[in-house]
BABAVEX-386101 format. One record per residue: residue number from 1; residue in three letters; z negated, y negated, x negated of N, C-alpha, C in turn. Coordinates in pm, whole numbers, plus 50000, padded with zeros to 5 digits. Example, Ala and Ser with C-alpha at 12.3 -4.5 7.8 and 13.67 -1.06 7.14 Angstrom:
! residues 2
kolro:lopa:n_z:n_y:n_x:ca_z:ca_y:ca_x:c_z:c_y:c_x
1:ALA:49220:50569:48681:49220:50450:48770:49220:50330:48680
2:SER:49292:50225:48715:49286:50106:48633:49213:49997:48710
//
This chain:
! residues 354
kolro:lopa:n_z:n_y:n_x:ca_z:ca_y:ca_x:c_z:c_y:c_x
1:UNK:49810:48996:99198:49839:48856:99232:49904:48788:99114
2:UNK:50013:48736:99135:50082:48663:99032:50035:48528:99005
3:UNK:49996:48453:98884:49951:48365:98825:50044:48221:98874
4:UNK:49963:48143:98945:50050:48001:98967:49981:47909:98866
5:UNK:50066:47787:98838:50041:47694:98722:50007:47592:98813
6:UNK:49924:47565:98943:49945:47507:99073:49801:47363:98993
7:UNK:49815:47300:99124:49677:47161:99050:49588:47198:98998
8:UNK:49547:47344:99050:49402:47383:98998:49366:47385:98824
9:UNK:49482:47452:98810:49516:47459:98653:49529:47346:98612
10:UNK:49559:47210:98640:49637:47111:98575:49519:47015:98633
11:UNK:49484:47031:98687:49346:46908:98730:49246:46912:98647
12:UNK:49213:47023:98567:49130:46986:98472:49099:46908:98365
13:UNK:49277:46929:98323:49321:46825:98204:49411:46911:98147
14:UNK:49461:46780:98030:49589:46853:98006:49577:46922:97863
15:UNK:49436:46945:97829:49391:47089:97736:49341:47188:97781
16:UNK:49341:47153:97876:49255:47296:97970:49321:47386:98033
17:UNK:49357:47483:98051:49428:47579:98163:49281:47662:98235
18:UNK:49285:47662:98359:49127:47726:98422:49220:47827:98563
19:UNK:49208:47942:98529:49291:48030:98581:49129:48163:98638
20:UNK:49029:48101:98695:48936:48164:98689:48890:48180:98879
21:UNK:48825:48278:98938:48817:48311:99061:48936:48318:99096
22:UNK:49082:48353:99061:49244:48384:99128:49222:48491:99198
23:UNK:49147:48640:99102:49165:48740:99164:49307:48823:99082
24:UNK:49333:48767:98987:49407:48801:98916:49420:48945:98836
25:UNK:49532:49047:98861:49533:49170:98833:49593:49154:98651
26:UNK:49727:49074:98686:49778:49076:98522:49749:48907:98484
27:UNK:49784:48879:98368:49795:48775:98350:49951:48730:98250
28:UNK:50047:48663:98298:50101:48659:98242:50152:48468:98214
29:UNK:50238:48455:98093:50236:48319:98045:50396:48231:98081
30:UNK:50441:48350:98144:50629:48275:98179:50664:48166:98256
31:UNK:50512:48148:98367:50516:48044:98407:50444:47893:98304
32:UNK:50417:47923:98184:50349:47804:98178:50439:47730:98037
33:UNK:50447:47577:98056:50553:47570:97972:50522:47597:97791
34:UNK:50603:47574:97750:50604:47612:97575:50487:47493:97508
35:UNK:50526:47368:97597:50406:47267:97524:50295:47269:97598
36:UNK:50263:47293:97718:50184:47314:97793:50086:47433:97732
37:UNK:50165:47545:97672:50077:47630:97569:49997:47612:97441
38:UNK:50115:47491:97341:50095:47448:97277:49930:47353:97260
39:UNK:49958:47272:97383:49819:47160:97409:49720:47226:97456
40:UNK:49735:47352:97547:49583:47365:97568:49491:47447:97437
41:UNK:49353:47358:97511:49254:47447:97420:49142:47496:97451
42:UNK:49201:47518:97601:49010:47580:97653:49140:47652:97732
43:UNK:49091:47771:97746:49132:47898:97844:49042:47964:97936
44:UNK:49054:47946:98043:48949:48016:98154:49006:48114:98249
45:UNK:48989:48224:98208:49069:48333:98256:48907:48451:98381
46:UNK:48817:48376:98401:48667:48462:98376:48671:48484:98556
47:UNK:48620:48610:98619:48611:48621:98726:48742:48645:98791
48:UNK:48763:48768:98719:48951:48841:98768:48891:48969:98782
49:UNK:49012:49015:98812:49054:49140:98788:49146:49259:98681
50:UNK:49117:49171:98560:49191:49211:98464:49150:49326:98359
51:UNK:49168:49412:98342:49177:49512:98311:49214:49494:98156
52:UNK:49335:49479:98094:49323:49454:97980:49392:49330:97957
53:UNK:49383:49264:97813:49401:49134:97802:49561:49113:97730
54:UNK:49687:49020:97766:49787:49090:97702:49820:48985:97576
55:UNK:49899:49040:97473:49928:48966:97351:49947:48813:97374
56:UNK:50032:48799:97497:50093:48707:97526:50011:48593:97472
57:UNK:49846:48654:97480:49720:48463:97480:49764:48463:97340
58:UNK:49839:48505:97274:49843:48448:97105:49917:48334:97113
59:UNK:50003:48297:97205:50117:48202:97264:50001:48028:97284
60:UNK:49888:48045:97285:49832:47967:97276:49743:47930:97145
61:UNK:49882:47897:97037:49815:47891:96944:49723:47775:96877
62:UNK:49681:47697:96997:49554:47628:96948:49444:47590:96988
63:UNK:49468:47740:97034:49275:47761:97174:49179:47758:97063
64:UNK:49107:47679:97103:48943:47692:97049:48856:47788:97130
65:UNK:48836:47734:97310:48786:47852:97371:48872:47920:97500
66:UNK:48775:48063:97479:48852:48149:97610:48771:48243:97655
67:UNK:48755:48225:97757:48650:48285:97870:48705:48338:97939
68:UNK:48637:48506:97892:48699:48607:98031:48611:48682:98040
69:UNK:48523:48669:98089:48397:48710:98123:48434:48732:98289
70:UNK:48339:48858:98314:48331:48940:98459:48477:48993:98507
71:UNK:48566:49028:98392:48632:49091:98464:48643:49299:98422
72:UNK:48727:49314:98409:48733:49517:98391:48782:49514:98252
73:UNK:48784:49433:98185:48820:49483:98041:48784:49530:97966
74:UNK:48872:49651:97876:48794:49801:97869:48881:49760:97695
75:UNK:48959:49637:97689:48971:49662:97555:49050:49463:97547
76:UNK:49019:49423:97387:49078:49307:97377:49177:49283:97278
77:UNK:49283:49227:97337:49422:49293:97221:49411:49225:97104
78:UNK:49523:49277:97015:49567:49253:96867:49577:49104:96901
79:UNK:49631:49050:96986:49702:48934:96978:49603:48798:96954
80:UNK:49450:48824:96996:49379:48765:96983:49326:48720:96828
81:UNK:49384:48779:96699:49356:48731:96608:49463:48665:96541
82:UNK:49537:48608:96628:49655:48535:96597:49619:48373:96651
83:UNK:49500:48362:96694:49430:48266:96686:49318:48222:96549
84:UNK:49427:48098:96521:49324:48087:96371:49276:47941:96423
85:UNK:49265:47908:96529:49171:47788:96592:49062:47848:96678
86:UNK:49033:47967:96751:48967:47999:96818:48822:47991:96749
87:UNK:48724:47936:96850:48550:47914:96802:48465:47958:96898
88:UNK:48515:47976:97014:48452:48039:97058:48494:48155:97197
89:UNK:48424:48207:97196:48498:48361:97261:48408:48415:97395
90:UNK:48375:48429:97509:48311:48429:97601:48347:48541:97681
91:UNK:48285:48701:97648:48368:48825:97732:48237:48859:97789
92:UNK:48163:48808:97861:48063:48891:97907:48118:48975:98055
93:UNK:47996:49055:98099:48032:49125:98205:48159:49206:98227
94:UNK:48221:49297:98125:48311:49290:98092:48297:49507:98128
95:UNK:48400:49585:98056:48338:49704:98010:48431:49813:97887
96:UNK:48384:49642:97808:48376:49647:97625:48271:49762:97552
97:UNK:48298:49830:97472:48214:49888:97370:48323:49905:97236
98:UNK:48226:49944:97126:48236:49951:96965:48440:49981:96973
99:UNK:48423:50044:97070:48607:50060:97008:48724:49998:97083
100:UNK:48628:49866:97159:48755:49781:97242:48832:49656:97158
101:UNK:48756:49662:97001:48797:49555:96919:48938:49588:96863
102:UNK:49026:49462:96840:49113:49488:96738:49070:49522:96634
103:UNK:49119:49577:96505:49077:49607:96382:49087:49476:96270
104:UNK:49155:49374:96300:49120:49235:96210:49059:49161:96300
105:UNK:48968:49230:96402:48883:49086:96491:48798:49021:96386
106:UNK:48738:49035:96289:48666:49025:96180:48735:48923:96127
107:UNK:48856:48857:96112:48934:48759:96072:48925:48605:96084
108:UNK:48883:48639:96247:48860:48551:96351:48771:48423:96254
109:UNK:48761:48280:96310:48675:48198:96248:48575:48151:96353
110:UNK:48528:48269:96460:48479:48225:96556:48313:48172:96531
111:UNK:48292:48053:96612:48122:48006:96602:48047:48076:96698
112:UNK:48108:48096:96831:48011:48183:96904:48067:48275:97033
113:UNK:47988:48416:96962:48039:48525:97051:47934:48600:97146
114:UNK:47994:48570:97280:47925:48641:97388:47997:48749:97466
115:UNK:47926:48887:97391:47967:49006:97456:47888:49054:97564
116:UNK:47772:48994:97613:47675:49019:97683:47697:49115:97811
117:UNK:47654:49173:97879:47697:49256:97991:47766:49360:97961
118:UNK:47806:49416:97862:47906:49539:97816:47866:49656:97790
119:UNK:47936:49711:97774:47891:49924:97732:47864:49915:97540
120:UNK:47845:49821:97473:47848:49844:97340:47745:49918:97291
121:UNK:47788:50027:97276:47593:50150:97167:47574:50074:97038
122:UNK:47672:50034:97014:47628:49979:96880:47771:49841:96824
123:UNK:47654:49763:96759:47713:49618:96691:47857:49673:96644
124:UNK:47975:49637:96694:48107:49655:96619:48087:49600:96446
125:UNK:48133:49678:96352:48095:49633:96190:48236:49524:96227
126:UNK:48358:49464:96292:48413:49376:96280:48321:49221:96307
127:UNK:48252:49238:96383:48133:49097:96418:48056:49104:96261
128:UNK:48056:49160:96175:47960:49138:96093:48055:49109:95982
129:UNK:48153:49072:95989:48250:48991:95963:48276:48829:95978
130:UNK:48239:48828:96065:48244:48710:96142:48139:48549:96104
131:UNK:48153:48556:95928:48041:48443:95874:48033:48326:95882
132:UNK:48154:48283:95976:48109:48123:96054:48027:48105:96207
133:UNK:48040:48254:96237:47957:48276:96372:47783:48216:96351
134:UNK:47772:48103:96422:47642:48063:96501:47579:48080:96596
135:UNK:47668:48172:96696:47602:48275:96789:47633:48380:96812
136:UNK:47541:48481:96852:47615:48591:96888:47539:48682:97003
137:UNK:47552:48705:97069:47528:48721:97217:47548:48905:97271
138:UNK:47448:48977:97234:47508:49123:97262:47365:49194:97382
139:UNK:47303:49125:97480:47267:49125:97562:47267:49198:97681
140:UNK:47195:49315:97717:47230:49368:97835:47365:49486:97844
141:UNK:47353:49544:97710:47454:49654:97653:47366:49744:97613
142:UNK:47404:49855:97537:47322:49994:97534:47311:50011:97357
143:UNK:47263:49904:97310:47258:49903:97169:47142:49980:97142
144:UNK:47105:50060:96993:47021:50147:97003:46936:50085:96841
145:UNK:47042:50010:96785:46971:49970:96673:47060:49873:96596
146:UNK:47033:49805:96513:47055:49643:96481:47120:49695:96307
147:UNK:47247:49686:96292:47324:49718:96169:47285:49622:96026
148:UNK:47207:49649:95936:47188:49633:95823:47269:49515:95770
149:UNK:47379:49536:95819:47504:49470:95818:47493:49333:95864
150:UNK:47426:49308:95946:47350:49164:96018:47312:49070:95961
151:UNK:47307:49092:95776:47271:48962:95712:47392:48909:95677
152:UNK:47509:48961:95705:47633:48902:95636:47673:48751:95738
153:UNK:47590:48748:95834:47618:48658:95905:47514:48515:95841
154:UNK:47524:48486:95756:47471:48332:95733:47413:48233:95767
155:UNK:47540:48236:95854:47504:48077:95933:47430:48079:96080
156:UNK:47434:48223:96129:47341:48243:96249:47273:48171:96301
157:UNK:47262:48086:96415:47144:48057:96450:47089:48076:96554
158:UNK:47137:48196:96638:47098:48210:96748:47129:48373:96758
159:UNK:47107:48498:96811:47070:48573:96804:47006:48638:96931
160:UNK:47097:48697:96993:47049:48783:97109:47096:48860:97184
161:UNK:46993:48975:97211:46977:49126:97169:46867:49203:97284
162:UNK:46818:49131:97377:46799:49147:97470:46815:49286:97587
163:UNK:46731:49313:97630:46769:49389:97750:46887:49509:97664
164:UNK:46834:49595:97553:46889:49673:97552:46772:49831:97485
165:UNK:46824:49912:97415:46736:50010:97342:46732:50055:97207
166:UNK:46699:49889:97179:46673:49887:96982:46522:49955:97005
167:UNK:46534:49985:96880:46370:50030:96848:46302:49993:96746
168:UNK:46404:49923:96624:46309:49845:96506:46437:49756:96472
169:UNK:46365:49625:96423:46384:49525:96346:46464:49567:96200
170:UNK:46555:49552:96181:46584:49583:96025:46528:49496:95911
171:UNK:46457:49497:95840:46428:49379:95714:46550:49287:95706
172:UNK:46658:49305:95704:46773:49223:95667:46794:49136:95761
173:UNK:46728:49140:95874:46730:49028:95940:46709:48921:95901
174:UNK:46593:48922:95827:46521:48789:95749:46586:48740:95635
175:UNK:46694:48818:95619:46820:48715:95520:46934:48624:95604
176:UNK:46833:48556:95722:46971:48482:95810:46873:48337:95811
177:UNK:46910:48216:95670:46847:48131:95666:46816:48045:95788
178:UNK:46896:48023:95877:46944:47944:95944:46888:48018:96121
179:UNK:46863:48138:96104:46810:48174:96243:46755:48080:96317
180:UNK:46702:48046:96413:46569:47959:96487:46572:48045:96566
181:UNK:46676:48101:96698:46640:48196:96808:46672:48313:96821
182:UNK:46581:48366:96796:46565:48523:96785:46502:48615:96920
183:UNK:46630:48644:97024:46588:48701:97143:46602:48870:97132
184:UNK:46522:48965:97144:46458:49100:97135:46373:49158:97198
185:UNK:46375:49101:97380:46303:49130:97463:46365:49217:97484
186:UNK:46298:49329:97610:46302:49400:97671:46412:49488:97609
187:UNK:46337:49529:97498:46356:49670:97409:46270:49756:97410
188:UNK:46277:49851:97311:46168:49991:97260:46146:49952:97155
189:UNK:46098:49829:97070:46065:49753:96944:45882:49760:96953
190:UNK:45889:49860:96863:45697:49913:96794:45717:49849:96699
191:UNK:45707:49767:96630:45692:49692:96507:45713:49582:96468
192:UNK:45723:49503:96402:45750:49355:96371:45758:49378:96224
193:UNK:45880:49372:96128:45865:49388:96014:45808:49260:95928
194:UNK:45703:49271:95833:45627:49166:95753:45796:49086:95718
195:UNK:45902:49109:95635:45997:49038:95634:45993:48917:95679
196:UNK:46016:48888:95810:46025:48835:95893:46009:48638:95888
197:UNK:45891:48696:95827:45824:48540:95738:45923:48438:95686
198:UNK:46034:48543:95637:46126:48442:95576:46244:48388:95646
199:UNK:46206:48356:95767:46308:48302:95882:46246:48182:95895
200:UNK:46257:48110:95788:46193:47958:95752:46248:47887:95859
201:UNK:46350:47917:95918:46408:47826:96030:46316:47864:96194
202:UNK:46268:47991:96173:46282:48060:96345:46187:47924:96404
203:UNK:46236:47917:96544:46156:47809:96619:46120:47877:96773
204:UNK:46160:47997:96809:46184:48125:96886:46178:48235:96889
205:UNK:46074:48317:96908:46062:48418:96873:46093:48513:97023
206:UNK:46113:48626:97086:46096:48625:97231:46063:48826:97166
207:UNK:45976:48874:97239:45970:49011:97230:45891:49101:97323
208:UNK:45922:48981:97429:45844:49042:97540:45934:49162:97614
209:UNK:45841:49275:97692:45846:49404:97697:45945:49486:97661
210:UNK:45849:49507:97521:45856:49576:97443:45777:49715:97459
211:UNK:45745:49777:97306:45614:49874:97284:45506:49851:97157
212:UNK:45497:49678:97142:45425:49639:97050:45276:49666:97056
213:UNK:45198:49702:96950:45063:49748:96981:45009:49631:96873
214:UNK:45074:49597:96760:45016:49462:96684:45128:49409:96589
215:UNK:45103:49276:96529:45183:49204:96487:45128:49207:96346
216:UNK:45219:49207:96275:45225:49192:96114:45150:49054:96056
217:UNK:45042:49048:95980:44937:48928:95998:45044:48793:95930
218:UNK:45104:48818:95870:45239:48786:95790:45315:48662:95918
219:UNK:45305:48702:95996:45377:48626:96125:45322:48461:96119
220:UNK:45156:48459:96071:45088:48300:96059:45169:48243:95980
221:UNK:45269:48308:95896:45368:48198:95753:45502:48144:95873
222:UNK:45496:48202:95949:45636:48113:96008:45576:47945:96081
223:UNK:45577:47858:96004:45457:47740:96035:45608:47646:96142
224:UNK:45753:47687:96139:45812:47642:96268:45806:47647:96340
225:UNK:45723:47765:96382:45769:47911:96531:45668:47817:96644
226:UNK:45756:47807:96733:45725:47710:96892:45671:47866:96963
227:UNK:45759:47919:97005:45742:47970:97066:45716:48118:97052
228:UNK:45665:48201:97112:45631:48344:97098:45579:48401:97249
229:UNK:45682:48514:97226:45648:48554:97407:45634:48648:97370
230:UNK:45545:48730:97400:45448:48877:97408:45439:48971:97537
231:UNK:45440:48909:97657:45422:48936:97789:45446:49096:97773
232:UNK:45410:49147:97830:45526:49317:97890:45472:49383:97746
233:UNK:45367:49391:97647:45340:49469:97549:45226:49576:97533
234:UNK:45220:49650:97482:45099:49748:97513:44998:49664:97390
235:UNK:45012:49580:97354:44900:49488:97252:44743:49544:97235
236:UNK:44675:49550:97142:44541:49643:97151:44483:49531:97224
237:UNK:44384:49549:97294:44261:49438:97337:44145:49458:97302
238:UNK:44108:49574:97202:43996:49606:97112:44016:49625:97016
239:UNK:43942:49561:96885:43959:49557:96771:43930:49754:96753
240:UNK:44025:49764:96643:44042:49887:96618:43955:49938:96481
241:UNK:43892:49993:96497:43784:50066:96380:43824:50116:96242
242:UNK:43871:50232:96346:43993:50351:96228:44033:50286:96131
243:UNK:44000:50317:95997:44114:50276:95901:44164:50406:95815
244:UNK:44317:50393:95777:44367:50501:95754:44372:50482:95596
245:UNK:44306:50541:95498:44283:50573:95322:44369:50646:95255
246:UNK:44500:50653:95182:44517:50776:95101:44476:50714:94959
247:UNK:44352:50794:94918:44325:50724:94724:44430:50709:94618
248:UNK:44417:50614:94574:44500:50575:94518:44550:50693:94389
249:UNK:44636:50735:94339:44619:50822:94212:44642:50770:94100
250:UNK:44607:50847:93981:44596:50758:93845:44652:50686:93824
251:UNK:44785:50658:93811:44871:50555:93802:44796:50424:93860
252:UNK:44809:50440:93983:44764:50335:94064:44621:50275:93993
253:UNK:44525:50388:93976:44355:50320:93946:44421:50257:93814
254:UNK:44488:50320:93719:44526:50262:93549:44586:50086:93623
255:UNK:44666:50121:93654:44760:49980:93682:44691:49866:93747
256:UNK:44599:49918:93878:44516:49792:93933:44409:49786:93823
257:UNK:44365:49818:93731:44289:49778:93647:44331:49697:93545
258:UNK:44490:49736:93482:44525:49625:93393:44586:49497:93505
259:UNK:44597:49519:93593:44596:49380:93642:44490:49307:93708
260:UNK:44393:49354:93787:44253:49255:93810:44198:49228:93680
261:UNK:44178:49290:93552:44130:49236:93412:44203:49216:93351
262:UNK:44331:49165:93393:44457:49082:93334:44453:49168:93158
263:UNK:44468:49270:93160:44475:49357:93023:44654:49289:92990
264:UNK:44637:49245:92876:44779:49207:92801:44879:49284:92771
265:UNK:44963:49238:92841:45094:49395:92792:45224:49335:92746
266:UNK:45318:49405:92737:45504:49299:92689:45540:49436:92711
267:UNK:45721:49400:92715:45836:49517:92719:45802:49602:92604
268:UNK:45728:49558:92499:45703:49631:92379:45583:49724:92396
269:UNK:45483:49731:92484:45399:49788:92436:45386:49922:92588
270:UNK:45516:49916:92671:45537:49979:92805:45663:50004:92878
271:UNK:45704:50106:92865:45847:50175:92895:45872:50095:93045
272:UNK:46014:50068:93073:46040:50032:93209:45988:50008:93305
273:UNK:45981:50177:93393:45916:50206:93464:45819:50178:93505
274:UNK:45720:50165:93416:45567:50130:93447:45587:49924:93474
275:UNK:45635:49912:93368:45646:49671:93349:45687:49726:93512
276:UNK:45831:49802:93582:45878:49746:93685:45735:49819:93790
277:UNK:45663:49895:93748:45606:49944:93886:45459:49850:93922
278:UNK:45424:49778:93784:45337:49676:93748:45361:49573:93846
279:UNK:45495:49506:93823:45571:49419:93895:45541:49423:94017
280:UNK:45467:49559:94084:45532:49583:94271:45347:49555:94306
281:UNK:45256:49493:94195:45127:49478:94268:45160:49340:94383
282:UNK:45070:49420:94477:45016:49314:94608:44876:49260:94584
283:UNK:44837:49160:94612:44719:49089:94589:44646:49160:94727
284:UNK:44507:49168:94720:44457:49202:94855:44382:49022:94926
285:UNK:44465:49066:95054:44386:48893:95102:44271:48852:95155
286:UNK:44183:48965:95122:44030:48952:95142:43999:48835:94988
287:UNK:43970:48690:95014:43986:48598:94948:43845:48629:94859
288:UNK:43709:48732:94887:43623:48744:94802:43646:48879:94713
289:UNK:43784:48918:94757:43818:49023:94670:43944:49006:94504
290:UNK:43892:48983:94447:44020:49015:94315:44123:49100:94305
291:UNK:44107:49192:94392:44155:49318:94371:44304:49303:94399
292:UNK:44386:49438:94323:44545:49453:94401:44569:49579:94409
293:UNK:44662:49600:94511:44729:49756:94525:44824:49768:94552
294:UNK:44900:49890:94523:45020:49913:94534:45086:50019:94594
295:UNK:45018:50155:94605:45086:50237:94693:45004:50239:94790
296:UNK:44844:50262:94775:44703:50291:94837:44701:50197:94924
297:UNK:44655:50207:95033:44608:50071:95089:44550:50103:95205
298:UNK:44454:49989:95248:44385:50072:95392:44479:49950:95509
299:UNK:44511:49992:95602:44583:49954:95704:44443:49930:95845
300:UNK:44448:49805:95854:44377:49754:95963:44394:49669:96091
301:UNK:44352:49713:96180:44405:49620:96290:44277:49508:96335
302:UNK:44333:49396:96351:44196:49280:96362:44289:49161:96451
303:UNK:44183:49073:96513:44263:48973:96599:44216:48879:96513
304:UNK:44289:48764:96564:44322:48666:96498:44361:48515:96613
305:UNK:44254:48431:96603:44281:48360:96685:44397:48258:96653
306:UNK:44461:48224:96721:44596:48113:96786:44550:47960:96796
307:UNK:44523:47924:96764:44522:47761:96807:44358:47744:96924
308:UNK:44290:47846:96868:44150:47847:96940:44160:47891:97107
309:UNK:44279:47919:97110:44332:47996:97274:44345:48125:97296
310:UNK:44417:48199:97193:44467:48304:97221:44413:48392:97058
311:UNK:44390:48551:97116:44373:48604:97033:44511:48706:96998
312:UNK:44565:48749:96854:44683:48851:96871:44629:48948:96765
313:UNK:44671:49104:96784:44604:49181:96689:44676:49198:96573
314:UNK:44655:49165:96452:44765:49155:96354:44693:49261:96289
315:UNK:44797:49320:96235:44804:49441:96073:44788:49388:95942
316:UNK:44640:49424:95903:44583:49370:95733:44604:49529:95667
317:UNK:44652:49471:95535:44697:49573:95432:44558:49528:95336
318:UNK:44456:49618:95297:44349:49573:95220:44335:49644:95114
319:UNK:44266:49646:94952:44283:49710:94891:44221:49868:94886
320:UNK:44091:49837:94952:43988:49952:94945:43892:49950:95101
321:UNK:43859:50061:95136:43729:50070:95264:43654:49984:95253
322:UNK:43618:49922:95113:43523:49863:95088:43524:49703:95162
323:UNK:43630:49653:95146:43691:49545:95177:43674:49563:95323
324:UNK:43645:49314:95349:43675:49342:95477:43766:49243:95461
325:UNK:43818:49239:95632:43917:49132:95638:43894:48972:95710
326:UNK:43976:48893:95596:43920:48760:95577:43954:48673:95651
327:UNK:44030:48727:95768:44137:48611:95829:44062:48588:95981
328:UNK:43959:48637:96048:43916:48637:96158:43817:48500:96155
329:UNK:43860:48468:96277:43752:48277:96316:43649:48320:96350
330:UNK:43609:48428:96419:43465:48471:96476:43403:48576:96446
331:UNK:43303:48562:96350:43225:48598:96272:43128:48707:96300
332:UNK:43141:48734:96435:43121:48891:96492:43275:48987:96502
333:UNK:43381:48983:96484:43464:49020:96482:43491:49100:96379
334:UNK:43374:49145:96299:43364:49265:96176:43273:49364:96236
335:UNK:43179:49319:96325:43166:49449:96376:43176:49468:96532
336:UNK:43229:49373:96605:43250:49411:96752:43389:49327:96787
337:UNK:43457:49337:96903:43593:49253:96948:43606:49265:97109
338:UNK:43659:49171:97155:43596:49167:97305:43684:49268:97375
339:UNK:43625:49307:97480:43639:49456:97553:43804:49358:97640
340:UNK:43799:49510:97701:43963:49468:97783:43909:49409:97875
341:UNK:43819:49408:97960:43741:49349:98087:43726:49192:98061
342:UNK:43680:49114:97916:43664:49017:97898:43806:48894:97846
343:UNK:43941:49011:97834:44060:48891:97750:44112:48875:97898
344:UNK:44100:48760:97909:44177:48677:98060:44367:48743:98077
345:UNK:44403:48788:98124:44515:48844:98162:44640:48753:98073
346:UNK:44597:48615:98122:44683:48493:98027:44702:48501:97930
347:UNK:44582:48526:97833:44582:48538:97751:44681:48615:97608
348:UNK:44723:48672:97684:44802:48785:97635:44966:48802:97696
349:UNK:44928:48672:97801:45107:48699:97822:45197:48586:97795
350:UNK:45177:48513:97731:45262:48432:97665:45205:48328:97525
351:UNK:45249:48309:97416:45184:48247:97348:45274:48107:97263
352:UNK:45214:48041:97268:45297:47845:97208:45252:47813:97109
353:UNK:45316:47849:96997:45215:47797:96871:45303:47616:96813
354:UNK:45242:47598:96778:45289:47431:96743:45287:47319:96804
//
């Protein structure tokens, strides 16, 4: 079907071109005039039949947005980084993956990108390029894991990742000051990295069905976080006994000793190695304990009540067997935790902190 420049297009306004439900096989620009290209700045090309996208949209050199979402596009041309006004970019439903990008898409000064609906296995390294981007939208694609590369984005504040087959969190996530919504549902995500804490912004957390069995106790420091969805998790509903010990070895007993009896040391009286491995003590947060450790540690699972509603099983890092853990409201919860028969179903499927 050949492209008309008919009211539909021109009723929107005279920055807009909306060329969307045509049914459109190619798209081409001969009908539209030179200033008519010039002025628009929203492009709606979404709900075609277009297959690939042609140079020609560089001809609109002062689009901010362009939406071509739901149609067959299997790749998005060079011509698109010949937009140095473009902010935002809208290809969902599309059938995009890692090698449908130009090679300077990374150039782009885009604020927010929605690839959502696509074949992508993995984050294109050109999006991690992309450090004025405030959204980014990779949703309902076949991603398998979250590129390291993910802190180069800054200004982030939105984040979602959804409905695909990540399986862990990278630490470097938590170098995106500015996060608040962090969507990571309906993955294969066993873990919650302690990191995390430092998403001083998050106000959103979403990680419902998943394969979470407990949350990093570390999670109580995010004092923004509204929201937290859990639903769909294999979550323990009995406090867990087991604790797993490897003894600490000499190093370790020497070192937690000069630091619980604060023994006096300087660069002078201790080679590198040791000042930097000194450096890596953890305090244990059993608050009647002094103690610290550093490789050793006993790993515990304990709940932790929510706002006197909800219980969640968080992971305590403690120094010794000896130790218990300090963070539990109910004071039988060191030696018993309520059976699966007694946590109300609710309880456990959605949680509102703030």
């Amino acid at each position: 079907m050949e492209i008309r420049e008919g009211a539909a297009a021109a009723a929107v306004g005279d920055n807009v071109l909306d060329y969307s439900r045509l049914s459109l096989d190619t798209f081409s620009v001969d009908s539209v005039s030179d200033e008519r290209k010039k002025d628009t700045k929203q492009l709606y090309l979404n709900y075609n039949r277009l297959v690939s996208l042609p140079s020609s949209v560089s001809l609109f050199c002062n689009l901010e947005f362009l939406d071509i979402s739901n149609n067959g596009l299997s790749a998005i041309c060079e011509g698109i980084t010949r937009l140095p006004r473009l902010r935002q970019l809208i290809a969902k439903n599309n059938r995009l993956d890692e090698f449908s990008l130009p090679k300077e898409f990374g150039s782009l000064q885009l604020e927010v990108l929605n690839f959502s609906g696509n074949r992508f296995e993995e984050i294109p390294l050109q999006c991690m390029k992309l450090v004025r981007l405030q959204s980014l939208s990779l949703g309902g694609n076949r991603l398998k894991s979250i590129p390291s590369e993910i802190e180069n984005l800054t200004s982030l504040e939105l984040l979602y990742l959804g409905g695909n087959f990540i399986t862990a969190i990278p630490p470097e996530v938590a170098n995106l000051p500015y996060l608040s919504y962090l969507v990571l549902c309906d993955n294969r995500i066993q873990s919650v990295p302690p990191q995390l804490t430092r998403l001083y912004s998050l106000r959103s957390l979403s990680l419902h069905n998943n394969l979470l069995t407990y949350l990093p106790r570390e999670i109580l420091s995010l004092v923004h976080l509204q929201e937290l969805s859990l639903r769909g998790n294999p979550l323990v509903v009995r406090f867990v006994k087991e604790m797993t010990y490897d003894p600490p070895s000499l190093l370790e007993l020497a070192a937690r000793t000069a630091k619980s009896r604060n023994v006096p040391y300087s660069p002078c009286d201790l080679p590198s190695n040791l000042l930097g491995y000194l450096d890596l003590a953890s305090k244990c947060p059993n608050p009647k304990c002094a103690g610290v450790y550093f490789d050793s540690c006993v790993r515990q699972i304990k709940f932790v009540d929510f706002c006197g509603k909800y219980r969640l099983p968080l992971m305590h890092y403690l120094c010794s067997p000896e130790c218990t853990s300090p963070c539990s409201s109910n004071p039988q919860s060191d030696a018993e935790s309520e059976d699966e028969s007694s946590v109300p179903a609710y309880r456990l499927q959605r949680v509102l902190l703030g």
